[in-house]
C-alpha positions as CSV (number, residue, x, y, z in Angstrom):
1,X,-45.4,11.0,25.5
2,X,-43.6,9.8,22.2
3,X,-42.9,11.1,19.1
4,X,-40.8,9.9,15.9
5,X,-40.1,12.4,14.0
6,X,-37.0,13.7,11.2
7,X,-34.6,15.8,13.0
8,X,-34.0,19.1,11.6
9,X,-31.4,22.2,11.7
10,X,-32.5,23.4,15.3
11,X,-32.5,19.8,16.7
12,X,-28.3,19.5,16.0
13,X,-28.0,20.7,20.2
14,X,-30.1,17.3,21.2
15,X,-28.2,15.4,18.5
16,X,-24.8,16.1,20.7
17,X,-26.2,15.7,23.5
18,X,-27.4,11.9,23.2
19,X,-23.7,11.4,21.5
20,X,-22.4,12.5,24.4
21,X,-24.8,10.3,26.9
22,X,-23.4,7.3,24.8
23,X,-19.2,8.4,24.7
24,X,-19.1,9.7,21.2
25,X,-18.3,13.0,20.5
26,X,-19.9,15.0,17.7
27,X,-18.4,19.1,17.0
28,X,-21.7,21.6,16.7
29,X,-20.5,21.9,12.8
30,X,-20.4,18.0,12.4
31,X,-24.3,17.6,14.1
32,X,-25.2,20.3,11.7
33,X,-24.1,18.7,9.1
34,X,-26.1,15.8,9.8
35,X,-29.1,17.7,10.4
36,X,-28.7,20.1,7.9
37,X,-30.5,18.4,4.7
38,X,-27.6,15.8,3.9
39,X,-30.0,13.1,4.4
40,X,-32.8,12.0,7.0
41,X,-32.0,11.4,10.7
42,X,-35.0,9.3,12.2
43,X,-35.2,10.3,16.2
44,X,-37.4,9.2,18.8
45,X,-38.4,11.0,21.4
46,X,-39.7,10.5,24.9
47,X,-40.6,13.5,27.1
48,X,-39.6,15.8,25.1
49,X,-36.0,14.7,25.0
50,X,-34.2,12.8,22.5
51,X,-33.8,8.8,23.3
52,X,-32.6,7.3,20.0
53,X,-31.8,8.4,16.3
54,X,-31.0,6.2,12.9
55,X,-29.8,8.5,9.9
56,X,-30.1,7.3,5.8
57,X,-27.9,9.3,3.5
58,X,-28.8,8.9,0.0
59,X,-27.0,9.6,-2.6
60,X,-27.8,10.4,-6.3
61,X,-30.7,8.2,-6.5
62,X,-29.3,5.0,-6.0
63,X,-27.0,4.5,-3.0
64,X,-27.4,5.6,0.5
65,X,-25.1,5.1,3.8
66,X,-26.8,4.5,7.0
67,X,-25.4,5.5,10.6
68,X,-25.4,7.3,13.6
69,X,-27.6,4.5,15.1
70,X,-27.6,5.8,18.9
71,X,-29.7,5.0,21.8
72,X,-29.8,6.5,25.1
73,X,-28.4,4.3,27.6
74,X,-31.4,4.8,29.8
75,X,-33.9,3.4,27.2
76,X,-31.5,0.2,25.8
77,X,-33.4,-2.9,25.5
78,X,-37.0,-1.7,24.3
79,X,-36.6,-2.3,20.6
80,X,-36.0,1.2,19.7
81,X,-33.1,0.8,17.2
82,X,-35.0,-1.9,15.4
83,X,-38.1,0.6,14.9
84,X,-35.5,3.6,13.9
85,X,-33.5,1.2,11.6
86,X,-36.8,-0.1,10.2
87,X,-38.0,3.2,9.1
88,X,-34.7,3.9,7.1
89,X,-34.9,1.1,5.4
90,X,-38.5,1.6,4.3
91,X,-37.8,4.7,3.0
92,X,-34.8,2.9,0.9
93,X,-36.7,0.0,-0.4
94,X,-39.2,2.5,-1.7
95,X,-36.5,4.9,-3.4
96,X,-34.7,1.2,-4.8
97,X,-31.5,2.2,-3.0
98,X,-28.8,0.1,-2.0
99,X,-27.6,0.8,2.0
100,X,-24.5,0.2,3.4
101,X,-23.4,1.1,6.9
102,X,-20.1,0.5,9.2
103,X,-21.2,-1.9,11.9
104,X,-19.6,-1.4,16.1
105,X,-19.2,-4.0,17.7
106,X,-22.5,-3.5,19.8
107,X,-24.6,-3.3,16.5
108,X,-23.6,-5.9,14.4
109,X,-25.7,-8.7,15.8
110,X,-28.9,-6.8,15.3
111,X,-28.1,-5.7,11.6
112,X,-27.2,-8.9,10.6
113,X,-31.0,-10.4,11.8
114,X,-32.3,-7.1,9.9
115,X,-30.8,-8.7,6.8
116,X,-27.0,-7.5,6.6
117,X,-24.3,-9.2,5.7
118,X,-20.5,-8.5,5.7
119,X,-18.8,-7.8,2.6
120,X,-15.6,-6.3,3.8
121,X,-13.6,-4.2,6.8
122,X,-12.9,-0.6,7.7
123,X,-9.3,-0.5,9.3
124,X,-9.1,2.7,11.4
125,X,-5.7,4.5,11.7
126,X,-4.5,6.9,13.5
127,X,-1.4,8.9,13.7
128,X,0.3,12.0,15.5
129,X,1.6,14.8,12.8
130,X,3.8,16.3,15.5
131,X,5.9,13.3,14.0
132,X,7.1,13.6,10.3
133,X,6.0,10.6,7.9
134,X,8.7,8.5,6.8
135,X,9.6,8.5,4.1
136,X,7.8,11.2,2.1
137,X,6.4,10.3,-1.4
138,X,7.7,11.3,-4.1
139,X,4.4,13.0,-5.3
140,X,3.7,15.5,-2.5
141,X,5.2,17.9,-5.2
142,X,1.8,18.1,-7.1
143,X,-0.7,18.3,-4.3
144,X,-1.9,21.7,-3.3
145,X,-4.8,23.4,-1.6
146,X,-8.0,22.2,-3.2
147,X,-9.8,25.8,-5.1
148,X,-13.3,26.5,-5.9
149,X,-12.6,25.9,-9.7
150,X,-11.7,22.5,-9.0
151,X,-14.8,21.2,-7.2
152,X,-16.5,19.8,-10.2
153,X,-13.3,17.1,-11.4
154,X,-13.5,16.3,-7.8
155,X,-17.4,15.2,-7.6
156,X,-16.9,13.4,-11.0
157,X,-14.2,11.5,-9.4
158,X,-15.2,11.0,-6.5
159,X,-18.7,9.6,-8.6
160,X,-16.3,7.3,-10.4
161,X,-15.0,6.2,-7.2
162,X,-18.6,5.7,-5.3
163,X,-20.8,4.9,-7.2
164,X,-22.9,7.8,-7.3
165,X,-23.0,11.7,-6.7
166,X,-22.1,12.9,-3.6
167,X,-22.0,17.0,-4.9
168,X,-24.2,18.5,-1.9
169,X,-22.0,16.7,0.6
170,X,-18.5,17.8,-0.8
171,X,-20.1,21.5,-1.6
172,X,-21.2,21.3,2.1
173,X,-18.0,20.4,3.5
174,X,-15.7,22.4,1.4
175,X,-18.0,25.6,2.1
176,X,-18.2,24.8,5.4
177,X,-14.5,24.9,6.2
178,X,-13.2,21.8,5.8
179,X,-9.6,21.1,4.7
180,X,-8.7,20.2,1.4
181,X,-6.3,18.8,-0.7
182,X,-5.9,18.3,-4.2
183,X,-3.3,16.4,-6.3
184,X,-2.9,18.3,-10.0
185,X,-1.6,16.4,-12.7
186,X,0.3,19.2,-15.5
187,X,0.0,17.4,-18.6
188,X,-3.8,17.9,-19.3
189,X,-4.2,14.2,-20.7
190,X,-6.4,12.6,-18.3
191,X,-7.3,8.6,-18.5
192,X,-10.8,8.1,-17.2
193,X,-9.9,4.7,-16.2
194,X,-14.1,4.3,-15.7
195,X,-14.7,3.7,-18.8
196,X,-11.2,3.5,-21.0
197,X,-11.5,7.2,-22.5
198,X,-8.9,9.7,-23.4
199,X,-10.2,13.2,-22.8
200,X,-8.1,16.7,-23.4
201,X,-8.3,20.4,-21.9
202,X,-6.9,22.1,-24.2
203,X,-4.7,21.1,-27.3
204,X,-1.7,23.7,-28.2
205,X,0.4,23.6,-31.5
206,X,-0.7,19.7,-31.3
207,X,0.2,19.1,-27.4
208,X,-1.9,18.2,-25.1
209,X,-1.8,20.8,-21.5
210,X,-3.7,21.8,-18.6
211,X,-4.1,20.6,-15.2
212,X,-6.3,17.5,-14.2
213,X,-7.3,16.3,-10.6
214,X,-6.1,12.6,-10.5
215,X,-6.9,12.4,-6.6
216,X,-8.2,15.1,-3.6
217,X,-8.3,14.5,0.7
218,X,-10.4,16.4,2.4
219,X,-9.6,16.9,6.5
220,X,-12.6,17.3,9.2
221,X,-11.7,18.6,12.8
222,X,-13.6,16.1,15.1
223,X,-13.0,17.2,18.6
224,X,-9.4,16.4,19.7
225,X,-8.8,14.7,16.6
226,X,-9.0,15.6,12.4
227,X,-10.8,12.9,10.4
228,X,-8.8,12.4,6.9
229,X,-11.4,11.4,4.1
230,X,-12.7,11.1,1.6
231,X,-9.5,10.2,-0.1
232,X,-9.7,9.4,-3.7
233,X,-7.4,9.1,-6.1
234,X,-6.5,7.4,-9.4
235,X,-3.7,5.3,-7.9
236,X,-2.0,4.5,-4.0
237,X,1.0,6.6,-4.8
238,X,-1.2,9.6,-5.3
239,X,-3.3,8.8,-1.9
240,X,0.0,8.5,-0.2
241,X,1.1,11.7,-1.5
242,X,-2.1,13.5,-0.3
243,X,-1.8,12.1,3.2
244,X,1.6,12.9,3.7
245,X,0.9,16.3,2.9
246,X,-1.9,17.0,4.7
247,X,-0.3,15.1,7.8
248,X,2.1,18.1,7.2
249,X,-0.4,21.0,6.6
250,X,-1.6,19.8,10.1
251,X,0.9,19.5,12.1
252,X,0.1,22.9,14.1
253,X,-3.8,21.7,14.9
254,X,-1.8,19.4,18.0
255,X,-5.1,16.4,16.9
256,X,-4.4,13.3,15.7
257,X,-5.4,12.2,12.3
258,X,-7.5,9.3,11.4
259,X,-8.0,7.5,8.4
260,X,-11.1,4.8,8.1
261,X,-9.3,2.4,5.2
262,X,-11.5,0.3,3.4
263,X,-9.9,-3.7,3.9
264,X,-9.1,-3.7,0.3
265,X,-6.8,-1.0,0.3
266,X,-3.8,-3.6,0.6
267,X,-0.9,-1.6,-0.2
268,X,-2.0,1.7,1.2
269,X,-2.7,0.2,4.5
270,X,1.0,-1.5,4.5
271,X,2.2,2.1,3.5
272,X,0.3,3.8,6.4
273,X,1.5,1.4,8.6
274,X,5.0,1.6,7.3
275,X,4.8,5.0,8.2
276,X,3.6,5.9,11.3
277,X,0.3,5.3,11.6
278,X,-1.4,2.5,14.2
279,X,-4.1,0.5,13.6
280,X,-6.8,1.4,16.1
281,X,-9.3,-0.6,15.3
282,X,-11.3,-3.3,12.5
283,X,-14.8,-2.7,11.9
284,X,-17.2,-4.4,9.5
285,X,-18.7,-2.9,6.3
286,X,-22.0,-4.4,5.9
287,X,-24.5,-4.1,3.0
288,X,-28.4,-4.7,3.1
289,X,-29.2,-7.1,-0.1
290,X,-26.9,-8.7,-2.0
291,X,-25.9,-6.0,-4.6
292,X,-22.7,-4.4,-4.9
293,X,-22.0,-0.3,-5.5
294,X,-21.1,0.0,-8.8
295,X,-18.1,2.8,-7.9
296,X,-14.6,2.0,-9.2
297,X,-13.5,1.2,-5.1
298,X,-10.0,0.7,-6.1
299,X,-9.7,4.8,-6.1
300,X,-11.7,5.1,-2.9
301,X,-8.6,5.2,0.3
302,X,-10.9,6.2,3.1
303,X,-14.0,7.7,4.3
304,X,-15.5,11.1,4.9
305,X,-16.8,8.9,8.2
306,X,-18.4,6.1,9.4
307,X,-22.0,7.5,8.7
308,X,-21.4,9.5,5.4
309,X,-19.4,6.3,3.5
């Protein structure tokens, strides 16, 4: 017996377990995440038992990121990826959303006859904190731990950044225990670099002060190793300086961190690699149509993960 169906919060258990039956490894707070209303996770099952899966994460109205394309090794070769990738991208024509999605190696031929095309790479990196970066940036002195009151500068920015609203995901993750970083500018004059605007805080005696959120990291623990991203900021120095201090604010969790850098990233790759961290691996960011996000991707260093953008 078959069934396709939208997995929901008490189907996370089945999500791990075909992970697992295909060598990936997902923590019970990471398949609940994906199951827990942050998008739609198409599964097919056979039996009873889950055989394949395909997940669309809109965003906002107007962009969406598709992944966790898995299919039990058992049932390979039947066409069940096209009919799981097919039904996301119905439901995205019919909302008008533009879909992009990181590609393995194993996937990218059938994408690309679904009507992807390549538009860049994601470089991952990885590196081990037991070993100090070198040298530190100079602007590790303004990054602290991200606080509640600072959640809605860092959905605006990360909006400037993508494209669109991601606000459920970052509430999600922050609530749910992630790590986070944020780096603080003091002089309360921010440049929206967007759209060329000078906005103030607060004005005192004819000075400008306050505190503004020019970039933020957050960290995910994934298994044996802690997933840095997003990373956003409003130039590469203040990336680097939020990498280099969260590399040292985890330091005691004994995983390596990974970064997924977007290709265009030139100089912060150079920097990471400068620094420590090794280049594990190239994948390709593909995009279904020929329209590109309209984010400002010169602030965006990495990605939450492969399947949330």
């Amino acid at each position: 017996m078959e069934q396709m169906r939208c997995l929901g919060p008490g189907d996370a258990g089945a999500l791990r377990q075909l992970a697992e039956r295909i060598g990936w490894s997902f923590t019970p707070e990471q398949a609940a995440l994906y199951v827990g209303g942050i998008g739609r996770v198409f599964g097919l099952w056979r039996d009873g038992g889950l055989v394949a899966t395909a997940a669309l994460h809109p965003y906002d109205g107007r962009v969406a990121r598709l992944g966790n394309v898995m299919v039990d090794p058992a049932h390979r070769r039947q066409g069940l990826a096209t009919r799981l990738l097919k039904a996301c991208l119905a439901e995205a024509r019919s909302a008008s959303l533009r879909v992009c999605l990181v590609a393995t190696e194993m996937g990218e031929p059938l994408y690309r006859k679904l009507g992807f095309e390549t538009i860049e790479f994601i470089h991952r990196f990885v590196f081990d904190p037991a070993r100090p970066l070198s040298p530190q940036p100079a602007a590790m002195g303004n990054v602290r731990r991200l606080e509640p009151g600072d959640l809605r500068d860092v959905v605006r920015l990360d909006e400037r950044a993508f494209g669109a609203s991601r606000r459920s995901l970052i509430e999600a993750l922050f609530t749910g225990g992630a790590h986070a970083w944020a780096h603080m500018a003091e002089d309360g004059v921010h440049q929206d670099f967007a759209f060329g605007l000078q906005r103030s805080r607060r004005r005192m005696s004819g000075v400008y002060s306050g505190r503004v959120c020019q970039g933020f990291a957050l960290g995910l623990q994934r298994s044996s190793r802690t997933n840095l991203g997003a990373v956003v900021a409003d130039a590469v120095s203040i990336a680097q300086a939020l990498v280099a201090y969260a590399c040292e604010e985890l330091t005691e969790t004994r995983a390596l961190v990974r970064l997924d850098v977007p290709g265009w990233q030139t100089d912060f790759r150079a920097w990471l690699a400068a620094s420590g961290f090794r280049e594990e691996c190239v994948s390709p960011l593909m995009q279904f149509g020929h329209a590109r996000d309209c984010g400002a991707w010169s602030r965006w260093f990495a990605l939450y993960d492969p399947a949330l953008g």
